[in-house]
Backbone bond lengths (Angstrom), bond angles and torsions (degrees), N, CA, C in turn:
res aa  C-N    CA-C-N  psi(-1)  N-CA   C-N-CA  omega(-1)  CA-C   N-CA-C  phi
1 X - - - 1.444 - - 1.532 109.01 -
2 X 1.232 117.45 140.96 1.595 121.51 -179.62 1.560 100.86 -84.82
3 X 1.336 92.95 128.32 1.635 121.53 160.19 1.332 107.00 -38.92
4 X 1.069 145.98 -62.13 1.523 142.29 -145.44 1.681 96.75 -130.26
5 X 1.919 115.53 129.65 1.183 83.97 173.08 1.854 124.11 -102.04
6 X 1.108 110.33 84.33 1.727 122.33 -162.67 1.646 88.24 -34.05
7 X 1.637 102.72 153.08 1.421 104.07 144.89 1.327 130.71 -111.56
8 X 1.376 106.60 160.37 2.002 110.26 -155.51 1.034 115.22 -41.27
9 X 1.761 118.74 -37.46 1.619 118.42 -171.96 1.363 116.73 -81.53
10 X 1.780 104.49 -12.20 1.956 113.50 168.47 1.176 84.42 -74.67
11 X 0.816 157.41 -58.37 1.874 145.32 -138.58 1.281 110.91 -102.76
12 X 1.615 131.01 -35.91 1.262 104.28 161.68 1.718 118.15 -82.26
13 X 1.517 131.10 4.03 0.927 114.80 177.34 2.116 106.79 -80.83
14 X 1.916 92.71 -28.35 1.707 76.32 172.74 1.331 119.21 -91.68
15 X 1.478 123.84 7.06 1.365 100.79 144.41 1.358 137.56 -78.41
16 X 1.256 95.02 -18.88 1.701 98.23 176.96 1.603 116.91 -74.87
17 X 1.546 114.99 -26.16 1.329 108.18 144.84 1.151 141.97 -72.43
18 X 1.385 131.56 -8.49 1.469 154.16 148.17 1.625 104.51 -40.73
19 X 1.627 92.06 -60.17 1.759 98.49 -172.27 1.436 132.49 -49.24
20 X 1.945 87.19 -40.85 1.873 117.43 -175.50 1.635 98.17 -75.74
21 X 0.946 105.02 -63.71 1.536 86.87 -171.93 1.066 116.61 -44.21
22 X 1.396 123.82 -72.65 1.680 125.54 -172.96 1.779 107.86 -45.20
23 X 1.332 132.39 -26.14 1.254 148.71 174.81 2.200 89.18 -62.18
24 X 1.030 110.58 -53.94 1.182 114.62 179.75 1.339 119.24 -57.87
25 X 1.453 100.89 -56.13 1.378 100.91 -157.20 1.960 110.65 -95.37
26 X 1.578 93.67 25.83 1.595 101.40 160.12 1.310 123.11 -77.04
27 X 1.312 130.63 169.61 1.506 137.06 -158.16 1.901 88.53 -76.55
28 X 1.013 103.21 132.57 1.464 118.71 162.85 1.608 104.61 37.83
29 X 1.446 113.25 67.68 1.683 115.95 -179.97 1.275 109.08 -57.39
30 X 1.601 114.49 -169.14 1.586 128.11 -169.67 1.427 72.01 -127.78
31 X 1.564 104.34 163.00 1.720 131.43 150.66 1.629 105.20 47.87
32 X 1.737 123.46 52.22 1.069 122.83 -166.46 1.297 119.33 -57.74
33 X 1.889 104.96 -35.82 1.102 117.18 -163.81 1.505 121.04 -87.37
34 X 1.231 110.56 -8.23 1.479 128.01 166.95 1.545 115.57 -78.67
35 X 1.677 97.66 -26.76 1.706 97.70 -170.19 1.405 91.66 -94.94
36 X 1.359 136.56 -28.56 1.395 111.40 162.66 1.505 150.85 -68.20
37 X 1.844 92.73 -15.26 1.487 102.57 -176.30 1.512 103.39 -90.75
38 X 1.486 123.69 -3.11 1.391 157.97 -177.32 1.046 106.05 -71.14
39 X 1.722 126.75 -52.10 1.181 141.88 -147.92 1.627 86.86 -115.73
40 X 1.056 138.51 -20.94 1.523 138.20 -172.55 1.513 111.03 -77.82
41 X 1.786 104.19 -51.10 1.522 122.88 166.84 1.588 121.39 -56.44
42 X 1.051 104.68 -37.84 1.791 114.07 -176.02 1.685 97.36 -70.60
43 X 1.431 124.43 -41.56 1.245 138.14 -168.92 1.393 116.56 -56.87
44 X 1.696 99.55 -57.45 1.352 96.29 174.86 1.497 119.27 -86.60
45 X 1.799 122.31 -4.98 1.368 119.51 146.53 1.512 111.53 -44.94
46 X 0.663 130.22 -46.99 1.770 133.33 -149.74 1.493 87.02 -80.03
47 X 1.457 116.59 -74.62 1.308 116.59 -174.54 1.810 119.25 -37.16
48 X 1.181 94.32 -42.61 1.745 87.14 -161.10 1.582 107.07 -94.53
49 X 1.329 107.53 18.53 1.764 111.80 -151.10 1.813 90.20 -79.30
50 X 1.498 114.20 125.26 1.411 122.45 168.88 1.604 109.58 -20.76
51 X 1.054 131.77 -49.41 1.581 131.77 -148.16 1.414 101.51 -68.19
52 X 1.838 121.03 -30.54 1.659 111.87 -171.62 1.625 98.73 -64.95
53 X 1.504 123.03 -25.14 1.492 125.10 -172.12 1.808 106.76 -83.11
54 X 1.000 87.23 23.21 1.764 97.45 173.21 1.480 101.86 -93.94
55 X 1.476 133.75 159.03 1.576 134.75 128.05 1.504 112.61 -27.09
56 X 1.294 145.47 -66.90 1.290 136.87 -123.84 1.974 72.81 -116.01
57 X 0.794 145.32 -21.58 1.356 152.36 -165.48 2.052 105.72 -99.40
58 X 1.171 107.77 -42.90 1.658 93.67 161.41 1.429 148.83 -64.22
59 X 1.549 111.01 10.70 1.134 121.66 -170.82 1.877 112.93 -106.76
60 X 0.777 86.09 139.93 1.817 93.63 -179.85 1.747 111.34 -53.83
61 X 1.036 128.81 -21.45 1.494 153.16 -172.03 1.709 104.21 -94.46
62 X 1.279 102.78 -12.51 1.655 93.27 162.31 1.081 112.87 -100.75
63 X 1.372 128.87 -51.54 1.804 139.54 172.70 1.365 91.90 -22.56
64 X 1.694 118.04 -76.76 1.842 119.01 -168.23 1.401 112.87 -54.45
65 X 1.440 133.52 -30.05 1.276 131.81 -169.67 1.636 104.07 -82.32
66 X 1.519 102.86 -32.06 1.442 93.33 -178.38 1.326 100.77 -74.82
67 X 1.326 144.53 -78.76 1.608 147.59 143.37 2.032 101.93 37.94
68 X 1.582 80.08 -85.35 1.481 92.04 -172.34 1.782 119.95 -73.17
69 X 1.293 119.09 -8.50 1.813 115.44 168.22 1.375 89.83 -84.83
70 X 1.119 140.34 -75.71 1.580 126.79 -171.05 1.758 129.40 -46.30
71 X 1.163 91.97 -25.93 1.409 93.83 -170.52 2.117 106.82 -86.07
72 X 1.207 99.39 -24.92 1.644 114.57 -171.20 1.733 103.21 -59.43
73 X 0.671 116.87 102.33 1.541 129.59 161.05 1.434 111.69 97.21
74 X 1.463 129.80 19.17 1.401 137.64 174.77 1.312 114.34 -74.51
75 X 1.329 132.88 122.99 1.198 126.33 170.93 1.679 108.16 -133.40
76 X 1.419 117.11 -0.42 1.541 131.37 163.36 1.572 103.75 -17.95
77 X 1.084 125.04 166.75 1.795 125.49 134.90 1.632 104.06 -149.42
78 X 1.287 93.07 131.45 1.534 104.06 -177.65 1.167 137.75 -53.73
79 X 1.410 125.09 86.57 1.637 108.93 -168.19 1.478 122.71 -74.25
């Protein structure tokens, strides 16, 4: 059972930053500047997303858990 219960639009927004970056940080990307203002928007989604103003959402141990369930077995890159 997961520790924290994220909601879908927290978790697909950090995968979709999972996606952009690595989309970025390939050898000589396309449309850099789209994937950064891309990756800028998702950022401050994540940051400001209601759920850290939760109880189970104020702890430093959710940020990494969310981080690390999305990021575990992604190898996508965002076109």
């Amino acid at each position: 059972m997961d520790r924290f219960p994220f909601p879908d639009d927290l978790i697909r927004a950090q995968q979709q930053w999972h996606d952009t970056y690595r989309a970025l940080a390939a050898p000589r990307p396309r449309r850099t500047t789209e994937l950064r203002r891309r990756l800028l928007h998702l950022s401050v989604e994540i940051h400001w997303h209601p759920f850290w103003d939760t109880p189970p959402g104020r702890t430093p141990a959710a940020r990494v858990e969310l981080r690390q369930r999305t990021a575990a077995g992604r190898t996508r890159v965002a076109a």
